[in-house]
C-alpha positions as CSV (number, residue, x, y, z in Angstrom):
1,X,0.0,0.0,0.0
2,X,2.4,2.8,1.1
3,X,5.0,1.6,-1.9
4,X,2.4,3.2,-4.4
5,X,2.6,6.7,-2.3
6,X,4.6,9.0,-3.4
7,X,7.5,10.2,-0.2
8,X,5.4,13.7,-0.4
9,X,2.3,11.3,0.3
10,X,3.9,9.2,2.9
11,X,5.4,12.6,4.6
12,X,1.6,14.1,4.9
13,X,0.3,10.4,5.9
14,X,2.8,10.6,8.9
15,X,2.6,14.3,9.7
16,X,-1.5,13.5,9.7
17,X,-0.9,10.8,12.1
18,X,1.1,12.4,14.1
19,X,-0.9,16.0,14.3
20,X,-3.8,13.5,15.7
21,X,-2.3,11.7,17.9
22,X,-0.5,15.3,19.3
23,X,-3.9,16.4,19.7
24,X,-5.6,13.3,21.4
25,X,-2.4,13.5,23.9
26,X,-3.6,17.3,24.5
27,X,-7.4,16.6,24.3
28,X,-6.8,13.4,27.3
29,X,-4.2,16.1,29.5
30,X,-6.7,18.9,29.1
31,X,-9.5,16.4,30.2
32,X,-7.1,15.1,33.3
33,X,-6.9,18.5,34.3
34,X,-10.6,19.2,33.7
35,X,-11.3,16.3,35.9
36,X,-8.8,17.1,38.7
37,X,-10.0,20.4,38.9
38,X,-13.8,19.4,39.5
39,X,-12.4,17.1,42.0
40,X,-11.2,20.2,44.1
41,X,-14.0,22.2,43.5
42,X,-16.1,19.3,45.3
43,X,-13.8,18.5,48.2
44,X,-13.5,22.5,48.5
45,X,-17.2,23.7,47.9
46,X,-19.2,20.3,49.3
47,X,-16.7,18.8,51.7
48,X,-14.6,21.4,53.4
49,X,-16.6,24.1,53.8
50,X,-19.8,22.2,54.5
51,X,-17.3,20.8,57.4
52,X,-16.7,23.9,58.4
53,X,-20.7,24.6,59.1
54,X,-21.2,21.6,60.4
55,X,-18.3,22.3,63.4
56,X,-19.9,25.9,64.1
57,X,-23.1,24.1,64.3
58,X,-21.4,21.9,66.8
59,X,-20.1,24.7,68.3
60,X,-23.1,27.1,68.6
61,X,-25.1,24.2,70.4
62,X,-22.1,23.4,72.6
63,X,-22.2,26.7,74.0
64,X,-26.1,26.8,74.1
65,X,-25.5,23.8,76.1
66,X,-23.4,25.6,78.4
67,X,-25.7,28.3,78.8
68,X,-28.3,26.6,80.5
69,X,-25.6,24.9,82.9
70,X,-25.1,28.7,83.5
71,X,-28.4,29.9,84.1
72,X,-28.4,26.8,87.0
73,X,-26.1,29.4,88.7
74,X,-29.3,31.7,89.6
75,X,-30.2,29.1,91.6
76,X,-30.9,31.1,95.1
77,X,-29.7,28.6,97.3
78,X,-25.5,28.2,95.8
79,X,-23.6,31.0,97.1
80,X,-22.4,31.8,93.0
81,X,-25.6,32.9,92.6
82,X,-24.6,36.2,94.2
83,X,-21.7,36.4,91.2
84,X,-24.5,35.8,88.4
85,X,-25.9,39.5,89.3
86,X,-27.7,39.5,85.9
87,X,-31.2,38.7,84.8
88,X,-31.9,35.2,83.0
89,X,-32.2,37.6,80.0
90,X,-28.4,37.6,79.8
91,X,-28.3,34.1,78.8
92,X,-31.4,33.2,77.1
93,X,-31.1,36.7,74.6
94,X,-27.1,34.6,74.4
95,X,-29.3,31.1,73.0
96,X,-31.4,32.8,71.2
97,X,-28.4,34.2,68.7
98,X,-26.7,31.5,68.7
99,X,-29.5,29.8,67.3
100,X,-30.3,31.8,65.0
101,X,-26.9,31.6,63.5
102,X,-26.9,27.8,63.7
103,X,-30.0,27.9,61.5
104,X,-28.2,30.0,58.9
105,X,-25.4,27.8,59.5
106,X,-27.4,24.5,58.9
107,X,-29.6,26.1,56.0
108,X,-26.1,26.4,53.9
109,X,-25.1,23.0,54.7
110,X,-28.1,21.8,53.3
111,X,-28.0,24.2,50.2
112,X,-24.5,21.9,49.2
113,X,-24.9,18.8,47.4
114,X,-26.0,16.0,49.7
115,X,-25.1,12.1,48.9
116,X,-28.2,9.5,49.4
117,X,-26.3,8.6,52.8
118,X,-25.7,12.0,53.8
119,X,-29.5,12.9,53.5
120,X,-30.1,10.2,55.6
121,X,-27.2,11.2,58.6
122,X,-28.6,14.9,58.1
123,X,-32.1,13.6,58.8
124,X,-30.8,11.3,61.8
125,X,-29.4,14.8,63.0
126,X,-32.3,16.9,62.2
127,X,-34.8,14.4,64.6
128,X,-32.5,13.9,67.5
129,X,-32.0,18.2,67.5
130,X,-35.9,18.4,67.7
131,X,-35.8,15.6,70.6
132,X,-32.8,17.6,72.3
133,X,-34.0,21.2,72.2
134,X,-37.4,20.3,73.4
135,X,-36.1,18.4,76.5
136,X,-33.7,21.4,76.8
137,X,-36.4,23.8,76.7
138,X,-38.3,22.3,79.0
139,X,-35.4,22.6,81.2
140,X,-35.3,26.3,80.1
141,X,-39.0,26.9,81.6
142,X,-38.3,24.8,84.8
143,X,-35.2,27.7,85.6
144,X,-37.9,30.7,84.5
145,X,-40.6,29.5,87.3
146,X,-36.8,29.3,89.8
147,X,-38.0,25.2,89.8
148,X,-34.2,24.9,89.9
149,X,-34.6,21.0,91.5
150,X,-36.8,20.3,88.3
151,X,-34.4,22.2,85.8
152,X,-31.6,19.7,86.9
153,X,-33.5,16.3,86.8
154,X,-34.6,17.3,83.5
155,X,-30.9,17.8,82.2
156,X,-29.9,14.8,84.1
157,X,-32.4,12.6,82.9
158,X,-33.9,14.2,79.1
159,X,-31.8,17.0,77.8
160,X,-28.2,15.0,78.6
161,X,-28.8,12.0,76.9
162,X,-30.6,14.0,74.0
163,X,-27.5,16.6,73.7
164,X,-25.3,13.6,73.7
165,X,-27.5,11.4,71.0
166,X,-27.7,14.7,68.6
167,X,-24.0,15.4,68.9
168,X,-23.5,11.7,68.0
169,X,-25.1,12.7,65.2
170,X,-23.0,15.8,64.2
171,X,-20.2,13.7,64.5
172,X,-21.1,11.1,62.2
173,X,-22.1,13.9,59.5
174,X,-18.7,15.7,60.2
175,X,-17.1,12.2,59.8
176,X,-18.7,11.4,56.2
177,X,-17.0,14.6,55.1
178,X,-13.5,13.8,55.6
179,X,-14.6,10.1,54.1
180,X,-16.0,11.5,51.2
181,X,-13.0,13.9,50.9
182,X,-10.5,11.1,50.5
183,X,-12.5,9.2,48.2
184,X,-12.2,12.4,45.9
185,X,-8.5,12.2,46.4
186,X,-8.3,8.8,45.5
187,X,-10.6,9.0,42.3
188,X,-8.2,12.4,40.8
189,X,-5.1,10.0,41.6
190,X,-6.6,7.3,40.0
191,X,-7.7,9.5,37.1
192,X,-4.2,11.1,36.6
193,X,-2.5,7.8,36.6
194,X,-5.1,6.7,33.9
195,X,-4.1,9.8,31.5
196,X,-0.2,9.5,32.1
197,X,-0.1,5.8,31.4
198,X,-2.0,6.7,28.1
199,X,-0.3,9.5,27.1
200,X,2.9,7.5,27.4
């Protein structure tokens, strides 16, 4: 076949050949780096940052906890109660922003994308928050009628185990982040071994 061709014909058959396999090299590096960079964007956008609202919802509700243990202070009969000369206001107006910027903090999380198993986790941590603040609100009304004795059984007994079932919860969320993270890694070093092997 090519001992017909004339050596301007062969030279164009080669140069051909050789101009598409240059631009299938480029077309598989440009589509590494394509890939790659999506991988980032995810780990960045859905991964790390939601990680980062899901610790400052952790937070928030840690120190909402912490609140209430404070407001047990008022409680006439200890002798700190004469160092907590503040109203009850002083704390609850403290809850009250926190919470509201844990709902803004939880609202973004759920704007990112959410795997099937993350949905589920989130939902897990949605029902065991309901569970926790009501016991912890009825703890909250106990300290507001000075039923100090009840405010404390209640956290003993209800809001305790709750606070300790719904940060379970955060936990396991925060957890599938850095899981899903690595997997994310592991695919875009999979990938770039993939397009270097070929494009040898």
């Amino acid at each position: 076949m090519f001992g017909n061709l004339t050596i301007k014909s062969r030279l164009v058959f080669v140069i051909s050949l050789m101009a598409v396999l240059l631009a299938l090299i480029g077309f598989l590096g440009l589509r590494g780096m394509s890939s790659t960079s999506e991988g980032l964007r995810t780990v960045y956008e859905d991964r790390l940052v939601a990680a980062g609202q899901l610790a400052e919802v952790n937070i928030l509700q840690s120190e909402n906890q912490r609140q209430v243990h404070l407001m047990l202070m008022h409680d006439p009969r200890l002798p700190e109660s004469k160092l907590h000369d503040h109203p009850l206001t002083f704390h609850t107006d403290k809850m009250a922003e926190n919470t509201k910027n844990n709902n803004k903090n939880w609202e973004a999380y759920m704007a990112t994308y959410l795997t099937p198993e993350e949905k589920q986790l989130a939902n897990q941590f949605i029902e065991k928050r309901k569970v926790y603040q009501g016991a912890r609100n009825k703890a909250l009304e106990h300290i507001k009628a000075g039923e100090y004795l009840e405010a404390n059984s209640t956290l003993v007994k209800e809001a305790g185990p709750a606070y300790v079932a719904n940060l379970d919860a955060m936990h396991k969320l925060i957890q599938l982040q850095i899981s899903i993270g690595k997997e994310e890694y592991e695919k875009a070093v999979k990938s770039n071994a993939t397009t270097r092997n070929v494009s040898i």
